[in-house]
C-alpha positions as CSV (number, residue, x, y, z in Angstrom):
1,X,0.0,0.0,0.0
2,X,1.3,3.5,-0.7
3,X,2.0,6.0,1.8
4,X,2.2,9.7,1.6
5,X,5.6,9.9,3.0
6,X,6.8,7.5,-0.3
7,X,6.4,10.6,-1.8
8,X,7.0,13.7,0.3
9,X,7.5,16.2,-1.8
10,X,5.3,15.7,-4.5
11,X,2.3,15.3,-1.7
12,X,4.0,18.7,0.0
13,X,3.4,20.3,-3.1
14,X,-0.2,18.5,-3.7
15,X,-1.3,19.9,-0.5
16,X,-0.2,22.1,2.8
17,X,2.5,23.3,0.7
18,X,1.5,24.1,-2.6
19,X,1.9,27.7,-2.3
20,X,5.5,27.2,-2.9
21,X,5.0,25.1,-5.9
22,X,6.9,26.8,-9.1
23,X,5.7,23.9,-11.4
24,X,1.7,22.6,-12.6
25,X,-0.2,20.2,-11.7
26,X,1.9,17.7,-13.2
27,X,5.5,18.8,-12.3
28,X,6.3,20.4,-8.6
29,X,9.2,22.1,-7.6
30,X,9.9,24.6,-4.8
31,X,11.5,28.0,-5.4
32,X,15.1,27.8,-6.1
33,X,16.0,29.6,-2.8
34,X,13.8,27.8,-0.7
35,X,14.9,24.0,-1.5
36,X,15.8,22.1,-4.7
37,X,13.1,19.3,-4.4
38,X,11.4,18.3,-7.5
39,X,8.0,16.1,-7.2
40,X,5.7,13.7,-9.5
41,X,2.7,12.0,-8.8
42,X,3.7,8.4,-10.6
43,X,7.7,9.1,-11.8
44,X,6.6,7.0,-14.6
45,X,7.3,7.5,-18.5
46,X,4.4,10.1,-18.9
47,X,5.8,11.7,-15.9
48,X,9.4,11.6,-17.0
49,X,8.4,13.2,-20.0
50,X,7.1,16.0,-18.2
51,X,10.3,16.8,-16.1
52,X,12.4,16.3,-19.2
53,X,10.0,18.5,-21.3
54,X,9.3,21.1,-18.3
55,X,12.4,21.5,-15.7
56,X,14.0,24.6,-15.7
57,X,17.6,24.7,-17.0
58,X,20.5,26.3,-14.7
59,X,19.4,24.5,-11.5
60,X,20.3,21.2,-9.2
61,X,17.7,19.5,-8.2
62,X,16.8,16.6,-6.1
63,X,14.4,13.5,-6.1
64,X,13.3,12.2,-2.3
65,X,10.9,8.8,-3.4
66,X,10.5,5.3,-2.0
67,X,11.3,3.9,-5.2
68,X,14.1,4.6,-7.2
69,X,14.1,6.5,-10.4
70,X,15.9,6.6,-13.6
71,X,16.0,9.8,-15.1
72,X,16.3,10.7,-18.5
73,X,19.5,10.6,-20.0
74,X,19.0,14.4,-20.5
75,X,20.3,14.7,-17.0
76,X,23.3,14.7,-15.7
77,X,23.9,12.9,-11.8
78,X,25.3,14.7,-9.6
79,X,25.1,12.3,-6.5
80,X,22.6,10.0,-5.2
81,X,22.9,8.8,-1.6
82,X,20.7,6.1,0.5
83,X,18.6,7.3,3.2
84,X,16.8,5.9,6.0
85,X,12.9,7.9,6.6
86,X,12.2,7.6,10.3
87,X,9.0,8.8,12.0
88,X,8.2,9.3,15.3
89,X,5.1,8.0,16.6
90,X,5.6,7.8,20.3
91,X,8.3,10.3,21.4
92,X,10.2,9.7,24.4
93,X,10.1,13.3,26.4
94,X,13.6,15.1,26.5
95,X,14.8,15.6,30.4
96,X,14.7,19.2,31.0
97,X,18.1,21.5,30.8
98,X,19.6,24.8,31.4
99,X,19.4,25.4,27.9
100,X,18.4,28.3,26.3
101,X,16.6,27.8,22.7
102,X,16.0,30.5,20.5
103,X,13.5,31.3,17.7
104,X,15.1,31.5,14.8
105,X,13.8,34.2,12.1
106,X,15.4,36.2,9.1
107,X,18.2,38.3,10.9
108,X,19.4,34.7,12.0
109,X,19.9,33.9,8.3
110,X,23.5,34.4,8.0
111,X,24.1,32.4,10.9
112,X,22.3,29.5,9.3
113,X,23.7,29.2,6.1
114,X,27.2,29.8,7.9
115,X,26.7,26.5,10.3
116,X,24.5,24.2,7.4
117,X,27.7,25.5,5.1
118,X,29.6,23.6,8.1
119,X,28.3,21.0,8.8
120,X,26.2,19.7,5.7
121,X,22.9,19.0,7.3
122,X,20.9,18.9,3.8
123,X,20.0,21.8,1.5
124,X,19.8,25.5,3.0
125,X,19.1,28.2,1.2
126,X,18.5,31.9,1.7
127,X,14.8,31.6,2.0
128,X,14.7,27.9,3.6
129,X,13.7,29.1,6.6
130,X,10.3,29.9,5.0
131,X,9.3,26.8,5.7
132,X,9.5,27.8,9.3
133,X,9.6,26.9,13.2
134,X,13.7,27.1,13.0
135,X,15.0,27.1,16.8
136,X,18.6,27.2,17.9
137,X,21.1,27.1,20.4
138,X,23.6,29.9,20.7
139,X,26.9,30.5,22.4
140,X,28.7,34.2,22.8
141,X,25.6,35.4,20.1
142,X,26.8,32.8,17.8
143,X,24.6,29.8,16.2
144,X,26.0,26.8,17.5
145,X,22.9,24.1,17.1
146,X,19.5,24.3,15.3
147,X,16.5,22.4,13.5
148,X,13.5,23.3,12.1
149,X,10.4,22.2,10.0
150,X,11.0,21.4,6.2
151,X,8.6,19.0,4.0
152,X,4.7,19.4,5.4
153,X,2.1,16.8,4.4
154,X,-1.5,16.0,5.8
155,X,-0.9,14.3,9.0
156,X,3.3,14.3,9.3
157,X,5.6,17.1,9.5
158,X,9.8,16.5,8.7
159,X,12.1,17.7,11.2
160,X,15.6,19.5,9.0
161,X,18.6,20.9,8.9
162,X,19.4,19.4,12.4
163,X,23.0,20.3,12.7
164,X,25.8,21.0,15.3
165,X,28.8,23.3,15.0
166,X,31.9,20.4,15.6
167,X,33.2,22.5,18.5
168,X,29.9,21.7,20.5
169,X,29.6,17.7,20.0
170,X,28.7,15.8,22.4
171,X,26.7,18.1,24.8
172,X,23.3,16.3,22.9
173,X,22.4,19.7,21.6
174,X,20.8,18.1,18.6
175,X,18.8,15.4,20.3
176,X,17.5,18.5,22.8
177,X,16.5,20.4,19.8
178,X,15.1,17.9,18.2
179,X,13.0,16.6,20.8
180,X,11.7,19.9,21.0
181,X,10.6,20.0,17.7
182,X,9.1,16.8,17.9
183,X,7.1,17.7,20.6
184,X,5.9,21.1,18.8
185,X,4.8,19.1,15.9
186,X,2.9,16.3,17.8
187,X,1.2,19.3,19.7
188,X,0.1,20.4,16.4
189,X,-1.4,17.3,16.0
190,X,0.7,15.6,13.5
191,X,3.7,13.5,13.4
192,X,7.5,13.6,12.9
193,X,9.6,12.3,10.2
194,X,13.0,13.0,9.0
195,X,15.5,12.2,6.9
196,X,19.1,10.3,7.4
197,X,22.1,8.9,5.6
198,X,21.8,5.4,6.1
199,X,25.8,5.6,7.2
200,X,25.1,8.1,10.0
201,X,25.2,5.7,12.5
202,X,25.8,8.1,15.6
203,X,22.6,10.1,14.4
204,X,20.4,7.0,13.7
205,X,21.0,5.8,17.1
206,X,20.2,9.1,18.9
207,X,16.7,9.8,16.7
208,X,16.1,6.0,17.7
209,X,16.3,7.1,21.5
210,X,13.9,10.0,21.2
211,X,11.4,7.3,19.6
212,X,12.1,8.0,15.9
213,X,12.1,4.5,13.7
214,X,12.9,3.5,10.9
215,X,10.2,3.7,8.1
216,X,11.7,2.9,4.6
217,X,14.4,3.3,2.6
218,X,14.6,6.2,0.4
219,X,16.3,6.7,-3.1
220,X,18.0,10.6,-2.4
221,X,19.2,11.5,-5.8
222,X,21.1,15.1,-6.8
223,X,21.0,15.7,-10.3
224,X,20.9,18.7,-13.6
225,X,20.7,19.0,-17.1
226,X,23.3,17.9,-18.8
């Protein structure tokens, strides 16, 4: 049976996203300074056609699916990378700590793209944080740990760009933030996924102690025009 999280972005784009969608009602893509997902309903041969037909030119993009794809031979692969999707349907509530979490908004920006730049969390963009609910930790006025919300469909909300500066490993600054952002989103009555190299090892293992398991395998593919 399908799921809706098979295909995240194109059921983002269907529905509690689709004012971000650039594309039709065939082909959905998000702003190129917001995040380089592309999205079809079926990534089939009529489908394909469309993305060959329709992409824009001058732009990376990437495909998050369940199943894999083969593109056409009109693009050129950049990378493509196994992930894990894990969800969260029980979370295990973070201990309390002396930690101070800050909103994140657009004055923060540079700050963001200075520690994603470091540390390689995913895609972030200038206007990435328009997808909202960015928290962070800081240290001397200086972004040193964050996450926030990224793909949105009915009923699940993915937890991104969860990211620590390598001077601060180790204090559990990620799992903090990313319990809280768990909790935020079950509040809101829906539940968290999020997305993981299947390699990162020390992360799968802390997402697994907040409650986070593994959901399906995902085919994470970078590619352009050739």
């Amino acid at each position: 049976m399908v799921h809706l999280l098979d295909n995240p972005v194109w059921e983002a784009l269907s529905s509690k996203q689709n004012h971000f969608n650039m594309g039709n009602e065939v082909l959905k893509y998000f702003p190129k300074n917001v995040a380089p997902f592309v999205g079809l309903k079926n990534w089939d041969e009529k489908d394909l056609k469309e993305l060959n037909d329709h992409l824009p030119a001058g732009r990376t993009f990437s495909v998050v699916n369940a199943k894999e794809v083969t593109l056409p031979t009109s693009f050129e692969i950049v990378s493509a990378i196994p992930l894990y999707q894990m969800y969260c349907p029980v979370l295990n509530p973070a201990t309390d700590r002396d930690i101070i979490i800050h909103s994140l908004g657009n004055d923060d920006v540079p700050m963001m793209l200075e520690l994603t730049a470091m540390t390689k969390p995913g895609p972030f963009y200038e206007r990435t944080i328009d997808f909202g609910n960015y928290i962070g930790i800081l240290d001397n006025d200086k972004l040193i740990a964050m996450a926030g919300d990224r793909l949105s469909v009915n009923g699940y909300t993915e937890v991104s760009a969860i990211c620590t500066n390598p001077d601060h490993l180790g204090n559990g600054y990620a799992s903090y933030l990313t319990t809280k952002a768990a909790q935020r989103i079950i509040r809101e009555g829906n539940i968290p996924f999020l997305h993981v190299k299947t390699d990162n090892l020390r992360a799968i293992q802390v997402y697994k102690k907040i409650g986070f398991e593994i959901r399906s395998d995902m085919y994470f593919t970078i590619f352009r025009r050739g």
